[in-house]
N, C-alpha and C positions, 0 to 999 in steps of 0.2 A: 416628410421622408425620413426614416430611421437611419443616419449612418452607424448608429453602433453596431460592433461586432457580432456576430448571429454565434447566439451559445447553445451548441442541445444537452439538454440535461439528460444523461442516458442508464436510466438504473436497471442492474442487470435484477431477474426473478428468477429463482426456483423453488418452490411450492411456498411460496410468501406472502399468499392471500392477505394474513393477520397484520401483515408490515406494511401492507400497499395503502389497506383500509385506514392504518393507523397516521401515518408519514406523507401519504401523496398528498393529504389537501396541502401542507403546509410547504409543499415542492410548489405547490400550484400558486399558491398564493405569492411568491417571488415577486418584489416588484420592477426585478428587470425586464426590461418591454421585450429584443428583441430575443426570444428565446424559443427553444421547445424542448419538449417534456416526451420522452420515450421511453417504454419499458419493453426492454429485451427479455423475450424470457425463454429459459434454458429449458425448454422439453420439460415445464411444471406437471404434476398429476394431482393439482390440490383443482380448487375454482377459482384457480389467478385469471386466465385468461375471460371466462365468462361475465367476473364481477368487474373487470375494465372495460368491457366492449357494453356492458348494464351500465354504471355508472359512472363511467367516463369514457363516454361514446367517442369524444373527440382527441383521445390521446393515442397516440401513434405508435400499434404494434406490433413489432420484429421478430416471429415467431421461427425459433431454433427447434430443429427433429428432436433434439436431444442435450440430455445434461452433460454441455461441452467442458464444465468447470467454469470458475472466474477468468483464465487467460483466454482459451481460444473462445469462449462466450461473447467476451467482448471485442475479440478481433473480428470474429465473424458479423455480428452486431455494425461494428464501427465500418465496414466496408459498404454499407449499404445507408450511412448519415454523411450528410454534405454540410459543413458546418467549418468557422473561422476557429470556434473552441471545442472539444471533448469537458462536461465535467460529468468524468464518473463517477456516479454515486450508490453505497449501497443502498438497498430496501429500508433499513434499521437505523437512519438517521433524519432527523428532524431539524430542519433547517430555520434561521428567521429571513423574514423580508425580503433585507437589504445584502444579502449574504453574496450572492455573486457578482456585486460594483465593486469591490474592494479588488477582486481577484480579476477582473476584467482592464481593471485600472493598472492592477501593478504591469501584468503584462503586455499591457498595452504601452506603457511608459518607457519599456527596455527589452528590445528585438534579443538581447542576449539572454532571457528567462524562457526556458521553453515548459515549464509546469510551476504548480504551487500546490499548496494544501489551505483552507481555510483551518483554525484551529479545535481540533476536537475536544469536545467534552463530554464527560458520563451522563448518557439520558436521565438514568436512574439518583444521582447525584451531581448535579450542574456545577457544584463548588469544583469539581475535580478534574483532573485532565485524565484521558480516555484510551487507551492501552494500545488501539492500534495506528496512533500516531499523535498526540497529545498537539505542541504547539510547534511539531518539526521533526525528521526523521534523522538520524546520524546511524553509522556505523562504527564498531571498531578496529582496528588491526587484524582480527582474525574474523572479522566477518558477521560476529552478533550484533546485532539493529537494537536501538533504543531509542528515545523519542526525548524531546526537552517537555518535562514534565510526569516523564514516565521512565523510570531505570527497573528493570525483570515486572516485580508486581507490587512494586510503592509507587504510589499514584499521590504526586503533590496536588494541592489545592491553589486552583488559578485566584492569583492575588497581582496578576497585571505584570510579572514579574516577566514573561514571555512575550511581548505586546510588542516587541519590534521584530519588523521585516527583516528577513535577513536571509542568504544561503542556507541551505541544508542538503544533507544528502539524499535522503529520498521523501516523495509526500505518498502519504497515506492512501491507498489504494479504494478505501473506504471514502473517499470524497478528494476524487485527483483531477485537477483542475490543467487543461495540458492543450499547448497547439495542436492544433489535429493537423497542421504537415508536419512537424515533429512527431508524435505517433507514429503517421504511416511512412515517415524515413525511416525510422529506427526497426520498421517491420512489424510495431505493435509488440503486445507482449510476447514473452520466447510460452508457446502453446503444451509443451512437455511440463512446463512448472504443475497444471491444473489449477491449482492454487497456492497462496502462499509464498509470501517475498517475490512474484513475480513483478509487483509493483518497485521493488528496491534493485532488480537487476535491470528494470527498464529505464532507470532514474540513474544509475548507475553508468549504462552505455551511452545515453543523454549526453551526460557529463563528460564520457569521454569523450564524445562528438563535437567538446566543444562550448555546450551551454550549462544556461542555472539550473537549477531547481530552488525554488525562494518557498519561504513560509509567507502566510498574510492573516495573521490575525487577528487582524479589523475583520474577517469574518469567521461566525462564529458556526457552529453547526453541534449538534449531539446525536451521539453515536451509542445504539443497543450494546453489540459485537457480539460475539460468537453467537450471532443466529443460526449459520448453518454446520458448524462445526465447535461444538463447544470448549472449553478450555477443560483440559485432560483426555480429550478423548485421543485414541492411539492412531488413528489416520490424519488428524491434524499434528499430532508428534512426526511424526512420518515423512508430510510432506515436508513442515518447515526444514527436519534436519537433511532429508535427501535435495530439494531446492537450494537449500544455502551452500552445498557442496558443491551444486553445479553452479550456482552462480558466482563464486571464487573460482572454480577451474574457469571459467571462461572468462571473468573481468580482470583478475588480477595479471599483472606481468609476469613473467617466469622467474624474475630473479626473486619478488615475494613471494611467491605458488610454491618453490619450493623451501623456505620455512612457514608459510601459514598453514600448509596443507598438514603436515607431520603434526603440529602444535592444536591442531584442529581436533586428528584423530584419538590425540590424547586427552583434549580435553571434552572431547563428546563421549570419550570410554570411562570418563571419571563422571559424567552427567549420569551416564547409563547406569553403571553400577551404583550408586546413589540412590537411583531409582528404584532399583531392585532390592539393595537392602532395607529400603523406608518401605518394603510392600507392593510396591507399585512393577509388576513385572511386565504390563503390558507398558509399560513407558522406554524400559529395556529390551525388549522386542522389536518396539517400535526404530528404536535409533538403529540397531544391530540391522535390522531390515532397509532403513535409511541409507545404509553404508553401503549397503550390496544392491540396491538399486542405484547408487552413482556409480558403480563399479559399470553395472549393467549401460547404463547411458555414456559413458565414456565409450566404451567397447563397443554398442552400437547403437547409440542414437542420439550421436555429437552432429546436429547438422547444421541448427541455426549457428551462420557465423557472427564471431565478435568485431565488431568492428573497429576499424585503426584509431589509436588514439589522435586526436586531435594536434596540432602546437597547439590551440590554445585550451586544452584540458587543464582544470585546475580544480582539482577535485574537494568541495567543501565537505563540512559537515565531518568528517574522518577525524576519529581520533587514533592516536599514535600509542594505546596502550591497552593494556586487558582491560575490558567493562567488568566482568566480572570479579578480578582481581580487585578491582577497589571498591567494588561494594560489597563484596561477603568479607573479603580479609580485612581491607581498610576502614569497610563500615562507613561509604560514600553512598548516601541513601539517595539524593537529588542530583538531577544534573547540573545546577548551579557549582555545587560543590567539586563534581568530577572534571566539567570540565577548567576552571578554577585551577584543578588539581594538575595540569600540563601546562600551565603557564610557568 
Protein backbone atom coordinates (compact mmCIF):
# COMPACT_ATOMS: atom_id res chain seq x y z
CA UNK A 1 0.00 0.00 0.00
CA UNK A 2 1.45 3.51 -1.01
CA UNK A 3 1.10 6.01 1.97
CA UNK A 4 2.90 8.75 0.34
CA UNK A 5 1.29 11.94 -0.70
CA UNK A 6 -0.50 11.64 -4.26
CA UNK A 7 1.24 14.53 -6.48
CA UNK A 8 -0.31 15.53 -10.00
CA UNK A 9 2.09 16.79 -12.03
CA UNK A 10 -0.14 19.27 -14.02
CA UNK A 11 1.48 21.11 -17.16
CA UNK A 12 -0.37 23.75 -18.65
CA UNK A 13 -0.27 23.64 -23.02
CA UNK A 14 -0.84 25.93 -25.59
CA UNK A 15 0.34 25.13 -29.04
CA UNK A 16 3.52 23.40 -27.43
CA UNK A 17 3.53 20.38 -29.49
CA UNK A 18 7.75 20.84 -29.72
CA UNK A 19 7.94 21.18 -25.81
CA UNK A 20 5.54 18.06 -24.89
CA UNK A 21 7.77 15.77 -27.54
CA UNK A 22 10.82 17.29 -25.99
CA UNK A 23 10.27 17.33 -21.94
CA UNK A 24 7.38 14.86 -21.11
CA UNK A 25 9.40 11.61 -21.22
CA UNK A 26 11.57 13.01 -18.71
CA UNK A 27 8.22 14.18 -16.53
CA UNK A 28 7.39 10.62 -17.09
CA UNK A 29 10.42 9.15 -16.09
CA UNK A 30 10.15 10.64 -12.32
CA UNK A 31 10.81 8.18 -10.04
CA UNK A 32 8.24 9.14 -7.59
CA UNK A 33 5.62 6.39 -7.33
CA UNK A 34 2.53 8.04 -6.18
CA UNK A 35 1.90 10.44 -8.81
CA UNK A 36 0.17 11.76 -12.08
CA UNK A 37 1.02 13.48 -15.03
CA UNK A 38 -1.62 15.85 -16.69
CA UNK A 39 -1.50 18.11 -19.50
CA UNK A 40 -3.96 20.95 -19.47
CA UNK A 41 -4.32 22.42 -22.38
CA UNK A 42 -5.57 25.95 -23.24
CA UNK A 43 -7.66 25.70 -26.49
CA UNK A 44 -4.11 24.64 -28.59
CA UNK A 45 -4.45 24.87 -32.54
CA UNK A 46 -0.85 23.16 -33.18
CA UNK A 47 -1.28 18.88 -32.87
CA UNK A 48 -0.74 19.02 -28.98
CA UNK A 49 -3.69 17.24 -28.36
CA UNK A 50 -3.56 14.39 -31.15
CA UNK A 51 0.30 13.64 -30.49
CA UNK A 52 -0.74 13.00 -26.63
CA UNK A 53 -3.78 10.85 -27.20
CA UNK A 54 -1.05 8.90 -30.28
CA UNK A 55 1.77 8.57 -28.00
CA UNK A 56 0.80 8.85 -24.69
CA UNK A 57 -2.53 7.30 -24.72
CA UNK A 58 -2.52 6.97 -20.94
CA UNK A 59 -1.90 10.53 -19.81
CA UNK A 60 -4.62 12.37 -18.56
CA UNK A 61 -6.23 15.19 -20.61
CA UNK A 62 -8.05 18.48 -19.47
CA UNK A 63 -9.26 20.12 -22.43
CA UNK A 64 -10.05 24.08 -22.01
CA UNK A 65 -12.56 25.78 -25.04
CA UNK A 66 -9.88 28.21 -25.09
CA UNK A 67 -6.67 30.17 -24.48
CA UNK A 68 -7.64 31.26 -20.79
CA UNK A 69 -3.96 32.44 -20.23
CA UNK A 70 -1.45 30.94 -17.47
CA UNK A 71 -3.96 32.20 -14.31
CA UNK A 72 -7.49 31.20 -15.05
CA UNK A 73 -5.79 28.11 -17.28
CA UNK A 74 -4.83 26.66 -14.29
CA UNK A 75 -7.55 27.51 -12.12
CA UNK A 76 -9.99 26.12 -14.30
CA UNK A 77 -7.63 22.99 -14.91
CA UNK A 78 -6.95 22.53 -10.99
CA UNK A 79 -10.84 22.42 -10.08
CA UNK A 80 -11.24 19.28 -11.93
CA UNK A 81 -7.51 17.44 -10.14
CA UNK A 82 -8.06 15.84 -6.71
CA UNK A 83 -4.68 15.58 -5.34
CA UNK A 84 -2.63 16.17 -1.68
CA UNK A 85 -0.04 18.26 -3.99
CA UNK A 86 -0.33 20.76 -7.19
CA UNK A 87 3.21 20.87 -9.03
CA UNK A 88 2.81 23.14 -11.72
CA UNK A 89 4.91 22.89 -14.35
CA UNK A 90 5.59 24.52 -17.50
CA UNK A 91 5.83 22.64 -21.08
CA UNK A 92 9.77 23.96 -21.36
CA UNK A 93 11.35 22.48 -18.46
CA UNK A 94 13.18 19.27 -18.09
CA UNK A 95 13.23 17.64 -14.96
CA UNK A 96 15.65 14.71 -13.20
CA UNK A 97 14.34 11.53 -11.57
CA UNK A 98 14.50 12.24 -8.23
CA UNK A 99 13.23 15.78 -8.40
CA UNK A 100 9.84 15.75 -6.58
CA UNK A 101 11.18 13.74 -3.01
CA UNK A 102 13.06 16.71 -2.05
CA UNK A 103 9.79 19.00 -2.35
CA UNK A 104 7.41 16.34 -1.03
CA UNK A 105 9.79 15.82 1.89
CA UNK A 106 10.18 19.50 2.86
CA UNK A 107 6.59 19.99 2.92
CA UNK A 108 5.69 17.19 4.42
CA UNK A 109 8.05 17.98 7.43
CA UNK A 110 6.30 21.56 8.35
CA UNK A 111 2.42 22.10 8.08
CA UNK A 112 3.48 25.76 8.16
CA UNK A 113 5.07 25.57 4.19
CA UNK A 114 2.32 25.93 1.90
CA UNK A 115 4.54 25.85 -1.61
CA UNK A 116 8.21 25.61 -2.70
CA UNK A 117 10.17 25.96 -6.07
CA UNK A 118 12.70 23.22 -6.95
CA UNK A 119 15.83 25.22 -8.13
CA UNK A 120 15.84 26.39 -11.75
CA UNK A 121 18.49 26.28 -14.09
CA UNK A 122 19.15 27.41 -17.84
CA UNK A 123 18.37 24.35 -20.34
CA UNK A 124 20.48 25.78 -22.67
CA UNK A 125 23.46 26.38 -20.15
CA UNK A 126 23.19 24.10 -16.85
CA UNK A 127 26.08 26.14 -15.24
CA UNK A 128 23.49 28.95 -14.75
CA UNK A 129 20.63 29.90 -12.74
CA UNK A 130 17.50 30.60 -15.00
CA UNK A 131 15.69 33.95 -15.05
CA UNK A 132 12.28 33.04 -13.92
CA UNK A 133 13.05 32.15 -10.56
CA UNK A 134 16.71 30.89 -10.16
CA UNK A 135 17.29 29.32 -6.64
CA UNK A 136 14.23 31.60 -4.89
CA UNK A 137 11.91 34.48 -5.48
CA UNK A 138 12.33 37.79 -3.25
CA UNK A 139 10.81 41.10 -3.76
CA UNK A 140 11.67 44.70 -3.15
CA UNK A 141 10.03 47.60 -1.48
CA UNK A 142 8.46 48.85 -4.33
CA UNK A 143 7.52 45.67 -5.84
CA UNK A 144 10.15 44.55 -8.47
CA UNK A 145 10.75 40.49 -8.19
CA UNK A 146 14.22 39.02 -8.34
CA UNK A 147 15.41 35.68 -7.73
CA UNK A 148 18.74 34.41 -5.67
CA UNK A 149 20.94 33.88 -8.41
CA UNK A 150 19.32 36.12 -10.83
CA UNK A 151 19.15 40.21 -10.28
CA UNK A 152 17.41 42.13 -13.98
CA UNK A 153 19.53 39.96 -16.56
CA UNK A 154 23.07 38.88 -14.79
CA UNK A 155 22.55 35.36 -14.35
CA UNK A 156 25.27 33.98 -11.78
CA UNK A 157 26.63 30.56 -12.19
CA UNK A 158 25.30 27.74 -9.69
CA UNK A 159 28.42 26.88 -7.75
CA UNK A 160 26.19 25.36 -4.65
CA UNK A 161 26.29 28.84 -3.25
CA UNK A 162 22.22 28.69 -3.00
CA UNK A 163 21.84 25.01 -1.79
CA UNK A 164 20.18 25.66 1.42
CA UNK A 165 16.35 25.61 2.22
CA UNK A 166 15.17 28.45 3.32
CA UNK A 167 11.94 31.16 3.19
CA UNK A 168 11.53 33.11 0.18
CA UNK A 169 8.93 35.28 -1.12
CA UNK A 170 7.55 33.75 -3.99
CA UNK A 171 8.29 30.38 -6.09
CA UNK A 172 8.45 30.24 -9.60
CA UNK A 173 5.37 29.82 -11.30
CA UNK A 174 7.33 27.80 -14.03
CA UNK A 175 7.62 24.65 -11.57
CA UNK A 176 5.48 25.68 -8.33
CA UNK A 177 5.27 23.07 -6.19
CA UNK A 178 1.96 24.01 -3.63
CA UNK A 179 -0.80 22.31 -1.09
CA UNK A 180 -3.66 21.95 -3.24
CA UNK A 181 -5.95 23.15 0.06
CA UNK A 182 -3.80 26.12 0.09
CA UNK A 183 -4.53 26.79 -3.66
CA UNK A 184 -8.04 26.45 -3.40
CA UNK A 185 -8.14 28.59 -0.05
CA UNK A 186 -6.49 31.29 -1.37
CA UNK A 187 -9.06 31.02 -4.54
CA UNK A 188 -6.08 29.95 -6.84
CA UNK A 189 -4.55 32.56 -8.93
CA UNK A 190 -6.23 36.19 -9.13
CA UNK A 191 -7.65 35.21 -13.06
CA UNK A 192 -7.34 39.19 -14.42
CA UNK A 193 -3.38 38.89 -14.07
CA UNK A 194 -3.59 36.37 -17.47
CA UNK A 195 -0.16 36.09 -16.99
CA UNK A 196 2.62 37.20 -15.27
CA UNK A 197 3.60 37.64 -11.54
CA UNK A 198 0.43 35.95 -10.97
CA UNK A 199 2.48 33.46 -9.34
CA UNK A 200 4.20 36.39 -6.85
CA UNK A 201 0.68 37.86 -5.86
CA UNK A 202 -0.51 34.32 -5.02
CA UNK A 203 2.69 33.71 -2.89
CA UNK A 204 2.34 36.83 -1.60
CA UNK A 205 -1.59 36.50 -0.08
CA UNK A 206 -0.20 32.90 1.11
CA UNK A 207 2.12 34.63 3.23
CA UNK A 208 -0.29 36.84 4.32
CA UNK A 209 -2.50 34.16 5.34
CA UNK A 210 -0.20 33.10 7.54
CA UNK A 211 2.29 30.42 5.85
CA UNK A 212 5.85 29.73 4.09
CA UNK A 213 6.79 29.74 0.85
CA UNK A 214 10.35 27.80 1.14
CA UNK A 215 13.00 27.12 -1.77
CA UNK A 216 14.31 23.32 -1.95
CA UNK A 217 17.15 22.97 -3.98
CA UNK A 218 17.93 19.44 -3.60
CA UNK A 219 15.69 19.64 -6.49
CA UNK A 220 16.89 20.45 -9.45
CA UNK A 221 14.91 21.25 -12.80
CA UNK A 222 15.74 23.29 -16.19
CA UNK A 223 13.89 25.81 -17.61
CA UNK A 224 13.66 27.00 -21.69
CA UNK A 225 11.52 30.30 -20.67
CA UNK A 226 10.07 32.68 -22.68
CA UNK A 227 8.47 29.93 -24.98
CA UNK A 228 5.31 31.72 -25.19
CA UNK A 229 6.03 35.18 -24.88
CA UNK A 230 9.53 36.07 -25.58
CA UNK A 231 11.77 38.58 -23.71
CA UNK A 232 11.15 42.10 -25.40
CA UNK A 233 8.02 41.61 -26.79
CA UNK A 234 5.43 44.37 -25.87
CA UNK A 235 2.47 42.33 -24.56
CA UNK A 236 4.80 40.62 -21.99
CA UNK A 237 6.06 44.40 -21.14
CA UNK A 238 2.41 45.09 -20.58
CA UNK A 239 1.39 42.45 -18.60
CA UNK A 240 4.27 42.42 -16.12
CA UNK A 241 4.05 46.29 -15.48
CA UNK A 242 0.15 46.40 -15.53
CA UNK A 243 0.04 42.96 -12.95
CA UNK A 244 2.66 44.32 -10.67
CA UNK A 245 0.57 47.54 -10.14
CA UNK A 246 -2.22 45.47 -9.27
CA UNK A 247 -0.65 43.35 -7.17
CA UNK A 248 0.83 46.24 -4.87
CA UNK A 249 -2.79 47.94 -4.80
CA UNK A 250 -4.14 44.86 -3.37
CA UNK A 251 -1.22 43.28 -1.04
CA UNK A 252 0.27 46.06 0.28
CA UNK A 253 -1.29 48.09 3.43
CA UNK A 254 -2.32 51.61 2.88
CA UNK A 255 0.22 53.26 5.05
CA UNK A 256 2.96 51.56 2.36
CA UNK A 257 0.35 51.91 -1.04
CA UNK A 258 0.66 55.35 -0.32
CA UNK A 259 4.46 55.85 -0.75
CA UNK A 260 5.24 52.85 -3.05
CA UNK A 261 2.62 53.71 -5.27
CA UNK A 262 3.87 57.48 -6.14
CA UNK A 263 7.70 56.01 -6.22
CA UNK A 264 6.45 53.44 -8.51
CA UNK A 265 5.04 55.83 -10.98
CA UNK A 266 8.24 57.54 -11.12
CA UNK A 267 10.17 55.03 -11.47
CA UNK A 268 8.26 53.13 -14.36
CA UNK A 269 8.30 56.84 -16.11
CA UNK A 270 12.03 56.72 -15.94
CA UNK A 271 11.89 52.87 -17.20
CA UNK A 272 9.72 54.09 -20.09
CA UNK A 273 11.46 56.98 -21.31
CA UNK A 274 14.76 54.93 -21.31
CA UNK A 275 13.10 52.95 -23.50
CA UNK A 276 12.14 55.25 -25.87
CA UNK A 277 15.27 57.10 -26.11
CA UNK A 278 17.47 53.77 -26.63
CA UNK A 279 14.90 53.10 -29.84
CA UNK A 280 12.70 50.87 -28.16
CA UNK A 281 9.27 52.79 -28.48
CA UNK A 282 7.10 49.81 -28.27
CA UNK A 283 8.50 49.19 -24.75
CA UNK A 284 7.11 52.86 -23.91
CA UNK A 285 3.88 52.26 -25.18
CA UNK A 286 3.80 49.33 -23.63
CA UNK A 287 4.24 50.57 -19.87
CA UNK A 288 2.14 53.99 -20.64
CA UNK A 289 -0.70 51.38 -21.66
CA UNK A 290 0.27 49.39 -18.44
CA UNK A 291 -0.68 52.32 -16.46
CA UNK A 292 -4.11 53.04 -17.88
CA UNK A 293 -5.03 49.51 -17.81
CA UNK A 294 -4.51 49.60 -13.83
CA UNK A 295 -6.33 52.79 -13.92
CA UNK A 296 -9.06 50.69 -15.88
CA UNK A 297 -9.01 47.63 -13.17
CA UNK A 298 -9.17 49.71 -10.11
CA UNK A 299 -12.16 51.61 -11.58
CA UNK A 300 -13.84 48.53 -12.58
CA UNK A 301 -12.59 45.36 -12.05
CA UNK A 302 -11.40 45.33 -8.46
CA UNK A 303 -13.27 42.14 -7.46
CA UNK A 304 -10.98 39.44 -6.22
CA UNK A 305 -10.80 40.26 -2.67
CA UNK A 306 -7.41 40.57 -0.56
CA UNK A 307 -7.52 38.76 2.17
CA UNK A 308 -6.90 39.87 6.08
CA UNK A 309 -3.45 39.64 7.13
CA UNK A 310 -2.84 37.02 9.28
CA UNK A 311 -1.17 37.53 13.21
CA UNK A 312 0.99 35.29 12.12
CA UNK A 313 2.11 36.97 8.65
CA UNK A 314 5.65 37.30 8.46
CA UNK A 315 6.51 38.10 5.26
CA UNK A 316 10.06 36.63 3.98
CA UNK A 317 12.18 37.08 1.24
CA UNK A 318 11.29 41.18 1.17
CA UNK A 319 13.84 43.46 0.98
CA UNK A 320 13.72 46.90 2.59
CA UNK A 321 15.49 48.85 -0.40
CA UNK A 322 15.54 49.83 -4.19
CA UNK A 323 16.75 46.33 -6.29
CA UNK A 324 17.46 48.62 -8.73
CA UNK A 325 19.25 51.27 -7.03
CA UNK A 326 22.09 48.97 -6.15
CA UNK A 327 22.56 47.44 -9.02
CA UNK A 328 22.83 49.98 -11.76
CA UNK A 329 24.12 52.87 -9.31
CA UNK A 330 25.91 50.73 -6.73
CA UNK A 331 27.04 48.06 -9.31
CA UNK A 332 25.45 45.05 -6.97
CA UNK A 333 25.56 42.41 -9.75
CA UNK A 334 24.57 39.18 -7.51
CA UNK A 335 22.30 38.67 -4.90
CA UNK A 336 24.92 37.42 -2.44
CA UNK A 337 26.21 40.90 -2.66
CA UNK A 338 22.71 42.89 -2.44
CA UNK A 339 21.35 41.08 0.05
CA UNK A 340 24.77 41.40 2.25
CA UNK A 341 24.31 44.82 1.40
CA UNK A 342 21.08 45.40 4.27
CA UNK A 343 22.71 43.81 6.85
Amino acid sequence: MNTSPKVAIVILNWNGKHYLEKFLPSVLATSYANMEVIVADNGSTDDSINFLTTTYPTIRIIRLHENYGFAKGYNEALKQVSSDYYMLLNSDVEVEPNWLQPMTTLLESDSTIAACQPKLLTYHNRKLFEYAGGAGGWLDKYGYPFAKGRIFDVFEEDKGQYDKSEPIFWASGAALFIRASVYHDMKGFDEYFFAHQEEIDLCWRIQLAGHKIYSCPASVVYHVGGGTLPKGNSLKTFLNFRNNRIMLSKNLPFSKKIIVVPVRYLLDGVSAWKGLLSGDGGYFIAIIKAHLAFLKWWLFHKKQSVFPASKKANLSGLLQKNIAWLHFAKKKKYFSEIVDNTK
